[in-house]
N, CA, C and O of each residue as an XYZ file, in Angstrom:
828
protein
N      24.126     38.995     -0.394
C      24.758     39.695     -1.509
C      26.028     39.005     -1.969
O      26.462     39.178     -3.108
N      26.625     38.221     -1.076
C      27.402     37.166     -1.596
C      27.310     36.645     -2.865
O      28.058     36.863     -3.818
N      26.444     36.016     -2.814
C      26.057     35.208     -4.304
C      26.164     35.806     -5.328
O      26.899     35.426     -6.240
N      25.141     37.308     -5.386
C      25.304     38.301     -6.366
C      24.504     36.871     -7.531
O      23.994     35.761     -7.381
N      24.900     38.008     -8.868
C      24.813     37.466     -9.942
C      25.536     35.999    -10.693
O      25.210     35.136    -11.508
N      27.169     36.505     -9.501
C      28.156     35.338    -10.332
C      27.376     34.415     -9.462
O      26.742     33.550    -10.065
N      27.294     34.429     -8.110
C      26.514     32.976     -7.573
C      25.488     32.028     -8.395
O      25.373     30.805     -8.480
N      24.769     33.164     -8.982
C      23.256     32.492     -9.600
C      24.092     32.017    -10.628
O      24.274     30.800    -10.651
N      24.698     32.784    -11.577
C      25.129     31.946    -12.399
C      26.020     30.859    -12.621
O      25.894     30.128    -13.604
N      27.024     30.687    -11.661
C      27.815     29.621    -11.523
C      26.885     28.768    -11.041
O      27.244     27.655    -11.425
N      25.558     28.637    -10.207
C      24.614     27.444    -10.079
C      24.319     27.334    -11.545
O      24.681     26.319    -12.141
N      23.587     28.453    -12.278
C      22.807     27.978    -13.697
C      23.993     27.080    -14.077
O      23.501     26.091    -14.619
N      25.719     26.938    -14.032
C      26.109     25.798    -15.270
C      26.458     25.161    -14.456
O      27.314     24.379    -14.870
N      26.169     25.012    -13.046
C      26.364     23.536    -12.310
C      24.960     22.520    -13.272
O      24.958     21.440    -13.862
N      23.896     23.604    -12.988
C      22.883     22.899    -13.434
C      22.891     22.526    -14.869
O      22.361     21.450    -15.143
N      23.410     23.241    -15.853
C      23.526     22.857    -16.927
C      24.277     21.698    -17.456
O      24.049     21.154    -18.537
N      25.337     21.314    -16.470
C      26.027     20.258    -16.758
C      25.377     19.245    -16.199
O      25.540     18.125    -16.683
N      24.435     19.442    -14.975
C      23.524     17.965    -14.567
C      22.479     17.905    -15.872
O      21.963     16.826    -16.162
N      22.332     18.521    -16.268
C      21.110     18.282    -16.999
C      22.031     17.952    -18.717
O      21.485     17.743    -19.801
N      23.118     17.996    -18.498
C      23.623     17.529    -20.044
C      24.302     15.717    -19.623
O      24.838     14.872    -20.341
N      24.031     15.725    -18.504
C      24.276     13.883    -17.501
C      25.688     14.065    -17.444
O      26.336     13.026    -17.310
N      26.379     15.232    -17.521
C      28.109     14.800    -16.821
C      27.932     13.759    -15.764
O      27.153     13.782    -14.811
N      28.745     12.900    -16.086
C      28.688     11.645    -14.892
C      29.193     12.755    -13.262
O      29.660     13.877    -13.063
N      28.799     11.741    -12.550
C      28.896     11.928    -11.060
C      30.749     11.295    -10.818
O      31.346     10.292    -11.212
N      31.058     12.245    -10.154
C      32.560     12.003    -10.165
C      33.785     12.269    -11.174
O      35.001     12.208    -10.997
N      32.967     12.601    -12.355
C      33.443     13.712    -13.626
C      34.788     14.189    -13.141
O      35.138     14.167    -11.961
N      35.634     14.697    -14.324
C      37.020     14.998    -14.336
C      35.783     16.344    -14.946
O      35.001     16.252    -15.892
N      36.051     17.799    -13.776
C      35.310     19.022    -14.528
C      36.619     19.937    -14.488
O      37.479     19.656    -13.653
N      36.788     20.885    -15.244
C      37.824     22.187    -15.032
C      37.273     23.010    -15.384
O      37.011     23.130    -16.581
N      36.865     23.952    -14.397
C      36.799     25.351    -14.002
C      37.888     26.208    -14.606
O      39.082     26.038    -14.360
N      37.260     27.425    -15.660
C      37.977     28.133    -15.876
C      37.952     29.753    -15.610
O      36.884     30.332    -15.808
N      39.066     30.485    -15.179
C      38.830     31.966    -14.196
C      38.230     31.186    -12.770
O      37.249     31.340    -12.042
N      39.034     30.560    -12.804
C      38.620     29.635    -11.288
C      38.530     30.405    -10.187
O      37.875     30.185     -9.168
N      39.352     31.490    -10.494
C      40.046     32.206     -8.936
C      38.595     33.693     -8.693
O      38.304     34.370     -7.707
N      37.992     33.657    -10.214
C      37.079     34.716     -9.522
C      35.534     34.306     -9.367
O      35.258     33.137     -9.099
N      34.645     35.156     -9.517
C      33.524     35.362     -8.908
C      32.699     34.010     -9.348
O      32.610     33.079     -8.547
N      31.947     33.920    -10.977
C      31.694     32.812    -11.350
C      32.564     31.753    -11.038
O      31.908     30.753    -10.747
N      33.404     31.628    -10.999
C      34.501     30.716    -11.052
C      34.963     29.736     -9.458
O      35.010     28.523     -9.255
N      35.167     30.603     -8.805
C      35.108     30.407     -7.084
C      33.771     29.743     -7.011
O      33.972     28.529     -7.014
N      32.573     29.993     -6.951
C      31.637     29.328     -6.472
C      31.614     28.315     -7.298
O      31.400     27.265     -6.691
N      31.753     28.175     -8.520
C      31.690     27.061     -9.036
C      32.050     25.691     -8.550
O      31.436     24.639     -8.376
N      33.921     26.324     -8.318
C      34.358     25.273     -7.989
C      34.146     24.869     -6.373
O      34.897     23.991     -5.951
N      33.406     25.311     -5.665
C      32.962     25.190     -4.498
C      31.648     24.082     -4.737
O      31.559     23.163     -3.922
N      30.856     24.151     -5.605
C      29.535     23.678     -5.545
C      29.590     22.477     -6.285
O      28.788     21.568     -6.069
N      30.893     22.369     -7.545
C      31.214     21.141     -8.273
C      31.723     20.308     -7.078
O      31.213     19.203     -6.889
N      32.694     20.762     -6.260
C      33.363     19.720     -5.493
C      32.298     18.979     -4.443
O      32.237     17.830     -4.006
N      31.299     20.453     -4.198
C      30.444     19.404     -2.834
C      29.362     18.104     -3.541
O      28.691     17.250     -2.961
N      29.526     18.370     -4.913
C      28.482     17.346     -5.621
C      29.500     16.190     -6.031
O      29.002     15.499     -6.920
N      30.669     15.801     -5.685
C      31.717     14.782     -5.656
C      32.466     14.487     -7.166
O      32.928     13.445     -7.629
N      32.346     16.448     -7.960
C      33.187     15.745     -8.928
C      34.510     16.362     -8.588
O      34.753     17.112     -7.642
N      35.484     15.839     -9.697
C      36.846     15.518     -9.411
C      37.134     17.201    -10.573
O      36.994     17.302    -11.792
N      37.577     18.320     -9.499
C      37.675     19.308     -9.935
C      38.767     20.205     -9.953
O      39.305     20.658     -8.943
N      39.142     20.497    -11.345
C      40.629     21.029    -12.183
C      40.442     22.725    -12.063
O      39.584     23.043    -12.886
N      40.744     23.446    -11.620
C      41.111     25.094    -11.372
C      42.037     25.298    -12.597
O      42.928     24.466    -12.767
N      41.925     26.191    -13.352
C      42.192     26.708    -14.670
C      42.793     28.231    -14.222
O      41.899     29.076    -14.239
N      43.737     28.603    -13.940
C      43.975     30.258    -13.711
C      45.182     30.123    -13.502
O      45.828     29.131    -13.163
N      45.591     31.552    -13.796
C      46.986     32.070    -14.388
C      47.608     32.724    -12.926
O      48.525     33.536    -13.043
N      47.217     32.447    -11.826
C      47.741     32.976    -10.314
C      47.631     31.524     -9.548
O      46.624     30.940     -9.148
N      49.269     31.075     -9.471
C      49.403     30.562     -8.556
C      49.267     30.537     -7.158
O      48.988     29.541     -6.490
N      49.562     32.130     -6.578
C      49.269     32.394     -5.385
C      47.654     31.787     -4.824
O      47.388     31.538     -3.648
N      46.888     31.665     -5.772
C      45.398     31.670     -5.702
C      45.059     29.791     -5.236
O      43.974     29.300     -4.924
N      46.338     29.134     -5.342
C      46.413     27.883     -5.546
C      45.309     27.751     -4.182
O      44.145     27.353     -4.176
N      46.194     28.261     -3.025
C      45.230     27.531     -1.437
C      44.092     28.115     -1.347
O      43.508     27.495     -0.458
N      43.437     28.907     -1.715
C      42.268     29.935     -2.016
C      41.486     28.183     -3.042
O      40.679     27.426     -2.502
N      41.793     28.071     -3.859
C      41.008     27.087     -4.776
C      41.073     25.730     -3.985
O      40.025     25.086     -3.949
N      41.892     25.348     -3.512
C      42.379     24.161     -3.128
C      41.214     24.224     -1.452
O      40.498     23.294     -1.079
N      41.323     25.184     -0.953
C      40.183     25.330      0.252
C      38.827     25.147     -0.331
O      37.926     24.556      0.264
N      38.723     25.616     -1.390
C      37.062     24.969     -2.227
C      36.687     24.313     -2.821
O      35.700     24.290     -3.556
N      37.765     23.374     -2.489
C      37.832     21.927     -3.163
C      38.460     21.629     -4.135
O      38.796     20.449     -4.034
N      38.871     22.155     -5.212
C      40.099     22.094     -6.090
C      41.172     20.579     -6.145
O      42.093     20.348     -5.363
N      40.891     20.031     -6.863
C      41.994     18.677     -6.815
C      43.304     19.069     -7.402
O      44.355     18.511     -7.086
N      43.228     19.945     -8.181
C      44.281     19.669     -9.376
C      44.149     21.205    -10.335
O      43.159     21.927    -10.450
N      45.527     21.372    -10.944
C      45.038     22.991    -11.216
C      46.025     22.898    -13.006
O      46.973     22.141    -13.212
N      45.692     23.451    -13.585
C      46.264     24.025    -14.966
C      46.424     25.532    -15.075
O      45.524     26.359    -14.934
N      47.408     25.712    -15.284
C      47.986     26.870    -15.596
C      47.431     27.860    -16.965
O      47.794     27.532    -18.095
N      46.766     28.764    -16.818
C      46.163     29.799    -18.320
C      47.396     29.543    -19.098
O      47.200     29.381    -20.302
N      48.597     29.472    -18.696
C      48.695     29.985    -20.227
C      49.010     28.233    -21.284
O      49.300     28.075    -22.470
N      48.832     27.468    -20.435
C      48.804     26.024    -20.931
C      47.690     26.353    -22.540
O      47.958     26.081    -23.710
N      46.531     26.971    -21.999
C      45.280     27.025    -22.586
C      45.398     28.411    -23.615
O      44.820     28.216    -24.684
N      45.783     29.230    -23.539
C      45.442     30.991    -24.149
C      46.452     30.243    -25.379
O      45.901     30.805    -26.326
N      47.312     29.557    -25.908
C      47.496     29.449    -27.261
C      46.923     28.759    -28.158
O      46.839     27.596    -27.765
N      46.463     28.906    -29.222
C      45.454     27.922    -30.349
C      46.218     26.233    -30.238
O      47.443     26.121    -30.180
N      45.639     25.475    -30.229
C      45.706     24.319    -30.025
C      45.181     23.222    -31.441
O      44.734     23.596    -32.525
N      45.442     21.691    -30.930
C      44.640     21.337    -32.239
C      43.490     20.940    -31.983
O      43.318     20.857    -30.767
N      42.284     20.544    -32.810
C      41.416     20.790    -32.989
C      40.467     19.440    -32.223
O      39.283     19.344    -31.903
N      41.228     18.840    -32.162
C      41.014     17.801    -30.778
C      42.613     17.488    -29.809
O      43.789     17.593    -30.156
N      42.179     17.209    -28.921
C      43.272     17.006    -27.977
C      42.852     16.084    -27.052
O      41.662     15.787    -26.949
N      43.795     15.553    -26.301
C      43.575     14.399    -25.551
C      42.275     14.809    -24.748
O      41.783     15.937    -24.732
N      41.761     13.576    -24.019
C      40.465     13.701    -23.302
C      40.150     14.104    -22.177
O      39.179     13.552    -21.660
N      40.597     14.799    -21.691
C      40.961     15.450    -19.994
C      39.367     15.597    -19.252
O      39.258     15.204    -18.090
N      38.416     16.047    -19.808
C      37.474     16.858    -19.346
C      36.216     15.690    -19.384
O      36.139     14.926    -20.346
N      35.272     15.626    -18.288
C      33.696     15.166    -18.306
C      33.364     16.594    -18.977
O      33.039     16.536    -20.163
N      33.386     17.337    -18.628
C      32.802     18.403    -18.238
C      33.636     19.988    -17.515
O      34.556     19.983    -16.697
N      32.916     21.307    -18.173
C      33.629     22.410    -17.849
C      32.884     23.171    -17.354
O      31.711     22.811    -17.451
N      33.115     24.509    -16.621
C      32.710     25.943    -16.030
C      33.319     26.712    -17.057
O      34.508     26.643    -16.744
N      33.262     27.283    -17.912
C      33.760     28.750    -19.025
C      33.245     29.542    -18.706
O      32.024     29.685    -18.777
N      34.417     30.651    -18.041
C      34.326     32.141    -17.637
C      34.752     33.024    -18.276
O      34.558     34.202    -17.978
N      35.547     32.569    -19.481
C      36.654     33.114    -20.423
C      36.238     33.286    -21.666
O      35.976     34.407    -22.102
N      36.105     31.915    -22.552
C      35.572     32.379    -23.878
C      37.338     32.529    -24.770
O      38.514     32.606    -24.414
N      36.885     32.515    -25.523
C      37.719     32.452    -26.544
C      39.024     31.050    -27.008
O      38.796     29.853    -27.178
N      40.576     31.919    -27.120
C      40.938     30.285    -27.382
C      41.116     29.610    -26.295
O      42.108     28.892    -26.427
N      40.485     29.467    -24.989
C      40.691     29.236    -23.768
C      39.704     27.944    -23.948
O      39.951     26.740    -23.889
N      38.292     28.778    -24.231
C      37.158     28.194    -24.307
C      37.676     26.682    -25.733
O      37.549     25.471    -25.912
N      38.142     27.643    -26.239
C      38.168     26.466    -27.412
C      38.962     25.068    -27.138
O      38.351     24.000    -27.164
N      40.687     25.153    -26.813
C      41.029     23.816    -26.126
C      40.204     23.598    -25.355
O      39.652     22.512    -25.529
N      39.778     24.308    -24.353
C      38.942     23.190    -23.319
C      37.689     22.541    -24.147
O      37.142     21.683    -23.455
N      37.016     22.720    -25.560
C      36.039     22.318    -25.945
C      37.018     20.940    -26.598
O      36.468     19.846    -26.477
N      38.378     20.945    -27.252
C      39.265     20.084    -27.965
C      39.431     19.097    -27.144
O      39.291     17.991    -27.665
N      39.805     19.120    -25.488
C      39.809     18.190    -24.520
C      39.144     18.066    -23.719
O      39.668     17.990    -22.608
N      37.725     17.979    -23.799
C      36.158     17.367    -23.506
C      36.553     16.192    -23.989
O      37.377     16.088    -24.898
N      35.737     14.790    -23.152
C      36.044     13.587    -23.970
C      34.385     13.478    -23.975
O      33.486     14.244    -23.628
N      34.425     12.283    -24.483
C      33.467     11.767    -25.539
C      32.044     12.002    -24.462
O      31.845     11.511    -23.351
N      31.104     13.027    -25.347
C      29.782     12.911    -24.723
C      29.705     13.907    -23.917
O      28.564     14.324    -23.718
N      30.852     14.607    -23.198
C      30.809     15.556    -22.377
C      30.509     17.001    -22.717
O      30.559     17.356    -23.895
N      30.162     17.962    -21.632
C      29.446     19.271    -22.033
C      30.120     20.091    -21.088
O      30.701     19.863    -20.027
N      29.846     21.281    -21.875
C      30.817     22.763    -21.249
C      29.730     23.906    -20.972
O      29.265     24.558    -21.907
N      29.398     24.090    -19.814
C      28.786     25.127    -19.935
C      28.959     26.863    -20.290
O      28.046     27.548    -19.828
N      29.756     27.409    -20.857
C      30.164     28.898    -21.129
C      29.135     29.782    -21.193
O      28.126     29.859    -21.895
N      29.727     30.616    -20.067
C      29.311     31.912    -19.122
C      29.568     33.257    -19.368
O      28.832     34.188    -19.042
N      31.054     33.366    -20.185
C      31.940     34.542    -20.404
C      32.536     34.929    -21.359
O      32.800     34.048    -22.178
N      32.887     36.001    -21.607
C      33.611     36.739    -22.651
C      34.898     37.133    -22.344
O      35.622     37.696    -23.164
N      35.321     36.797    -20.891
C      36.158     37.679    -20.728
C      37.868     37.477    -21.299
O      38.836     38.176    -20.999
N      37.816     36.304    -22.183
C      38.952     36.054    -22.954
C      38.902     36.533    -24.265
O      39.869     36.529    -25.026
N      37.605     37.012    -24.580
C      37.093     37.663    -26.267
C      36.227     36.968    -26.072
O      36.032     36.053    -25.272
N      35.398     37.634    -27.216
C      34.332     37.307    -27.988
C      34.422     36.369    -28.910
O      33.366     35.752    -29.052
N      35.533     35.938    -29.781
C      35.414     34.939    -30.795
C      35.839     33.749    -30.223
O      36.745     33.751    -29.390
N      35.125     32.445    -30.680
C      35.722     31.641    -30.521
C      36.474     30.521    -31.856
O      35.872     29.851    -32.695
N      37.575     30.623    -31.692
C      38.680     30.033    -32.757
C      38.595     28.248    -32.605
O      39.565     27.529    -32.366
N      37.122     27.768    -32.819
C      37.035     26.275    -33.378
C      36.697     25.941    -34.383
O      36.331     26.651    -35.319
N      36.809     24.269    -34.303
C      35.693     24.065    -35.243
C      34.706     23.164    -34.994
O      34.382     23.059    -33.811
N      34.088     22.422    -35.864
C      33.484     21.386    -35.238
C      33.248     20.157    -35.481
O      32.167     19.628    -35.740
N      34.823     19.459    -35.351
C      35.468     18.413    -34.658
C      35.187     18.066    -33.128
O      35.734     16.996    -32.859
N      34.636     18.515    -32.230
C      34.316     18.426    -30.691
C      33.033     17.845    -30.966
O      32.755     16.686    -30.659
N      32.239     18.648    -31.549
C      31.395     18.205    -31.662
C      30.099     17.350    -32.115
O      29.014     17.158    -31.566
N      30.888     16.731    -33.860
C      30.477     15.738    -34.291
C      30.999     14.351    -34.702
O      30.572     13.408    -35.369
N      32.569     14.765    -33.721
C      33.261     13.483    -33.897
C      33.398     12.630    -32.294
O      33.752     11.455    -32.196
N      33.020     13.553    -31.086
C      33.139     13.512    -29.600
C      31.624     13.527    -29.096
O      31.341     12.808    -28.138
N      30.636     14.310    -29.695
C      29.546     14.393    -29.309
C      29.638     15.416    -27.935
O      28.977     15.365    -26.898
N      30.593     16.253    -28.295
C      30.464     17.225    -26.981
C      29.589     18.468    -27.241
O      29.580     19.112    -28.290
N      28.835     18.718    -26.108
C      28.013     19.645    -26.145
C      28.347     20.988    -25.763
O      29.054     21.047    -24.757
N      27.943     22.398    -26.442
C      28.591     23.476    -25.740
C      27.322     24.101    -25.239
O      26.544     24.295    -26.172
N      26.836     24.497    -24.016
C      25.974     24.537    -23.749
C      25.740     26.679    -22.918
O      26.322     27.036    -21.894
N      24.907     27.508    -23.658
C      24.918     28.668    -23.228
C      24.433     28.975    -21.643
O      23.340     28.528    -21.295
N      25.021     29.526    -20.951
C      24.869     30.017    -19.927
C      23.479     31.739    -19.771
O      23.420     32.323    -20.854
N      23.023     32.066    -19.214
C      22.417     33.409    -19.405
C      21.758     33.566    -17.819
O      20.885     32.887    -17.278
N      22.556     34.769    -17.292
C      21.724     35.203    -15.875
C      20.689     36.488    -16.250
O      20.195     37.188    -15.366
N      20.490     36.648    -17.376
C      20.141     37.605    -17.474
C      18.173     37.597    -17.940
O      17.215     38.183    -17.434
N      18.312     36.512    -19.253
C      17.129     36.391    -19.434
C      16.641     35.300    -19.387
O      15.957     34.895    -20.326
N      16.943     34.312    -17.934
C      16.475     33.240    -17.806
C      15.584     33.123    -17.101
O      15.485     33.858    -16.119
N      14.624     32.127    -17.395
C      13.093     32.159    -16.969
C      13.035     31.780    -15.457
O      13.776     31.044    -14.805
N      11.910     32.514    -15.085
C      11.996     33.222    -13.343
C      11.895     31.346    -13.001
O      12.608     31.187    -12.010
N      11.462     30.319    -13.319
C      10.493     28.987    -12.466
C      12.478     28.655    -12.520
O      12.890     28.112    -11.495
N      13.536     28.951    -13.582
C      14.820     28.441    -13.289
C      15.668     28.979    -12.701
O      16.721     28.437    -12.364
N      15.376     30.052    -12.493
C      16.382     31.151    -11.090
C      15.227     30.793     -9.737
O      15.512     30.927     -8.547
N      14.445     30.514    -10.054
C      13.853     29.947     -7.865
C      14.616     28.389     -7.908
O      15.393     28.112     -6.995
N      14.433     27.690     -8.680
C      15.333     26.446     -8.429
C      16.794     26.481     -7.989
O      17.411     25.770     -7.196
N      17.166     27.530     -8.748
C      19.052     27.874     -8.593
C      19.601     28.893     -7.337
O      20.632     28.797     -6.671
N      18.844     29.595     -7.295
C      18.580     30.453     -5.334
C      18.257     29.513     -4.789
O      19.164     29.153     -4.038
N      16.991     28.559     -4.729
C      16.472     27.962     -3.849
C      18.045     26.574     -3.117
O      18.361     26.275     -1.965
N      18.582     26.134     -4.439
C      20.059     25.193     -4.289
C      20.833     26.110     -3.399
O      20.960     25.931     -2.188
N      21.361     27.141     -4.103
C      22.083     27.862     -3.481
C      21.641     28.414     -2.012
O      22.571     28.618     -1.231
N      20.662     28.607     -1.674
C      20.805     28.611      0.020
C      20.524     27.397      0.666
O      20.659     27.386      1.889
N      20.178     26.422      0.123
C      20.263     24.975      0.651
C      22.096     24.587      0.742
O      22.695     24.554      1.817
N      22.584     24.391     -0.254
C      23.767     24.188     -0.228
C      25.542     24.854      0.064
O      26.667     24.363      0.150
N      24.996     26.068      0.127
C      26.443     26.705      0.669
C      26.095     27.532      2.172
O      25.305     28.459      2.350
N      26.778     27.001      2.933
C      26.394     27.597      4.161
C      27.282     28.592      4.860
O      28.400     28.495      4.354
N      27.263     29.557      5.857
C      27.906     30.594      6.169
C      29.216     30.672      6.187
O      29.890     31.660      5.897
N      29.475     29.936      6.427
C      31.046     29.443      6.640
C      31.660     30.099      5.229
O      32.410     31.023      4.917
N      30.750     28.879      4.457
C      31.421     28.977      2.998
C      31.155     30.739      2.116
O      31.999     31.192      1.343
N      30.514     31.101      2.285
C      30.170     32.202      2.125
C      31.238     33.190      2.673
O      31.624     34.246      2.171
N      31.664     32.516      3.961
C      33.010     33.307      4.804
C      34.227     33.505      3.341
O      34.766     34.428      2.731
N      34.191     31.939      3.312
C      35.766     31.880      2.327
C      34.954     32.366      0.801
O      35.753     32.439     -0.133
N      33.862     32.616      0.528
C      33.985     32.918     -0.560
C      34.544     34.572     -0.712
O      35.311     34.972     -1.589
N      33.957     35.372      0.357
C      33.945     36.650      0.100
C      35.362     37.449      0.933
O      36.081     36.942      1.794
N      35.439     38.682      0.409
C      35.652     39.771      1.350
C      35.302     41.037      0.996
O      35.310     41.552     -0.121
N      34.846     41.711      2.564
C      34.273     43.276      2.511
C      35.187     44.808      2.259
O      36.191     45.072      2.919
N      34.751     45.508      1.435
C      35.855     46.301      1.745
C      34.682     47.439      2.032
O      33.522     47.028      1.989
N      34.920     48.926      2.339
C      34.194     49.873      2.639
C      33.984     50.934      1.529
O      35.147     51.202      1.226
N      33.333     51.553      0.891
C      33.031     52.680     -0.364
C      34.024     53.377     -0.196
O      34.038     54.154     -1.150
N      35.188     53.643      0.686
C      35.877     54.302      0.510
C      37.431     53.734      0.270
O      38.490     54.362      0.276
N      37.117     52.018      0.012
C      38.391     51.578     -0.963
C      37.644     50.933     -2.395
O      38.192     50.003     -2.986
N      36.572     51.418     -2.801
C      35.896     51.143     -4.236
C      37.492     51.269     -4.874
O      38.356     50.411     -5.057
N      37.468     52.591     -5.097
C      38.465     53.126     -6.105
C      39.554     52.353     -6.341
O      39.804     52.032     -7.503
N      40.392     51.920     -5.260
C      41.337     51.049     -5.025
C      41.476     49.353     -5.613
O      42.378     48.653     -6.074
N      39.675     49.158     -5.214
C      39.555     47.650     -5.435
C      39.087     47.784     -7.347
O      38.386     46.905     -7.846
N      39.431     48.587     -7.913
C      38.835     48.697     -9.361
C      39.896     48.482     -9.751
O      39.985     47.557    -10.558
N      41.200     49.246     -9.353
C      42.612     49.236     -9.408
C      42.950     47.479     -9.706
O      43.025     46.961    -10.820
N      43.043     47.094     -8.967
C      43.237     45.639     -8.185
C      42.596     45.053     -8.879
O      43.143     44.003     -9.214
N      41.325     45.256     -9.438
C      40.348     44.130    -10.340
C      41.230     43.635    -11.736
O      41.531     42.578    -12.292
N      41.495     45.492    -11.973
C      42.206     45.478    -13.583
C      43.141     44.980    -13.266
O      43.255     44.288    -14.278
N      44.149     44.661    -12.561
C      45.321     43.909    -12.352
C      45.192     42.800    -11.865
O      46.286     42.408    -11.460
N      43.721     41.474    -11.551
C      43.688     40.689    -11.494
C      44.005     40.200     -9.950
O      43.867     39.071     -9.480
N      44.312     40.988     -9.530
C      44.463     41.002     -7.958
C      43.404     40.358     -7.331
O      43.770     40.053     -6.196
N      42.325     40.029     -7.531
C      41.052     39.847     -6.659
C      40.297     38.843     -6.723
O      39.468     38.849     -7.633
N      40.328     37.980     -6.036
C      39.832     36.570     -5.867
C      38.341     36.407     -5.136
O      37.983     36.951     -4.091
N      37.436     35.339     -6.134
C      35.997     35.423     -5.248
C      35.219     36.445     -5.564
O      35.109     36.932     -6.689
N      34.539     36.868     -4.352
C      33.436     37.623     -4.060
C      34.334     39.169     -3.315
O      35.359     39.181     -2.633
N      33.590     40.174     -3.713
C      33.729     41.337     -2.957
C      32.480     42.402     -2.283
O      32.068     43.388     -2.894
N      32.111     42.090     -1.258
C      31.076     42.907     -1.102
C      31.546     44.739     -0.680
O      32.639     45.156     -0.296
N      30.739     45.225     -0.840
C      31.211     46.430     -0.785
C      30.211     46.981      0.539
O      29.023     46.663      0.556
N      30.880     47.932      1.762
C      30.047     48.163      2.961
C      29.289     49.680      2.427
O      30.022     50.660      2.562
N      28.275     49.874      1.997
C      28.366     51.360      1.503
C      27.899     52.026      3.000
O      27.728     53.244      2.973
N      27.721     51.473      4.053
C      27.269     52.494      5.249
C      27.626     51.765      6.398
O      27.507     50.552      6.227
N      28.027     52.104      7.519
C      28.168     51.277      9.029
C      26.345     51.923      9.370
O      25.760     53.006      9.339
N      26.054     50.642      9.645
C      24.474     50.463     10.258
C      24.261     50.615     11.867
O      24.767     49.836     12.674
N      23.236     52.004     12.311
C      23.508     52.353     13.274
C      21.959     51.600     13.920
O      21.138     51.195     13.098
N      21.611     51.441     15.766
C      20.471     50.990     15.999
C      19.824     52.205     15.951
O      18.608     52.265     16.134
């Protein structure tokens, strides 16, 4: 239950970026690094040897990212103001958990040829570009979907995912709390408090 949904889907845009040829060793940045999509991401980019940028607005979260491989980190609010419409070349390649003008610089500093996979809304719904990224850079923006993606490409992306992250990692991805701090951890969500995975214990299992 680890994996959940964000697991599958942070594999679907690992995979989406192999299949758009981000080079091997890629400059990628992960954005909402510190949560659910975002954490595994940057766990599964680093074990495939690219060179991976953490995007989030909690420093505290720094050794949390930096334990999952994390090289190098940018600060949200570098990104949450409108930008110009290209910007220097920072990026092979991205994880978008956010969406909006977040999504958009990071589409402005993609360099040439590179692809973004976007996953999320959770910066808004609109996105404030244009398209300069994409017919002057050849960058690709590429849709993410856990929802109605075809069953033969979720057994490939489970099947990775229990090949490649092993218990351990699963350790640092998650933590448990019990149904009777739900309430609490909803608290904590809306305030950004909460890093990773959260499984929830709904029963102590008796023999």
């Amino acid at each position: 239950m680890i994996f959940g949904t964000a697991g599958l889907t942070a594999m679907l845009c690992v995979m989406a970026l192999e299949d758009a040829k981000v080079k091997e060793g890629g400059r990628v940045i992960v954005t909402g690094a510190a949560g659910g999509v975002g954490s595994v991401s940057v766990k599964l980019l680093a074990q495939r040897g690219y060179h991976v940028t953490a995007l989030t607005g909690r420093r505290e979260q720094h050794d949390f990212l930096r334990s999952l491989g994390a090289r190098d980190f940018v600060d949200r609010s570098e990104y949450q103001e409108a930008g110009k419409p290209l910007q220097s070349e920072r990026w092979d390649g991205a994880v978008d958990t956010v969406g909006g003008t977040v999504l958009a610089n990071v589409l402005a500093s993609t360099a040439y040829g590179g692809a973004v996979a976007a996953c999320g809304p959770a910066g808004g719904m609109d996105l404030p570009t244009t398209v300069a990224p994409f017919i002057l850079r050849g960058v690709s923006l590429v849709g993410v979907d856990s929802v109605n993606c075809p069953g033969s490409r979720r057994i490939v992306a489970w099947e990775r995912l229990a090949r490649d992250l092993a218990a351990q990692d699963l350790a640092t991805l998650a933590t448990e709390v019990s149904l009777e701090e739900v309430m609490a951890l909803g608290e904590q969500i809306l305030n950004g408090q909460v890093r990773g995975r959260t499984i929830v214990k709904v029963a102590d299992q008796t023999s």
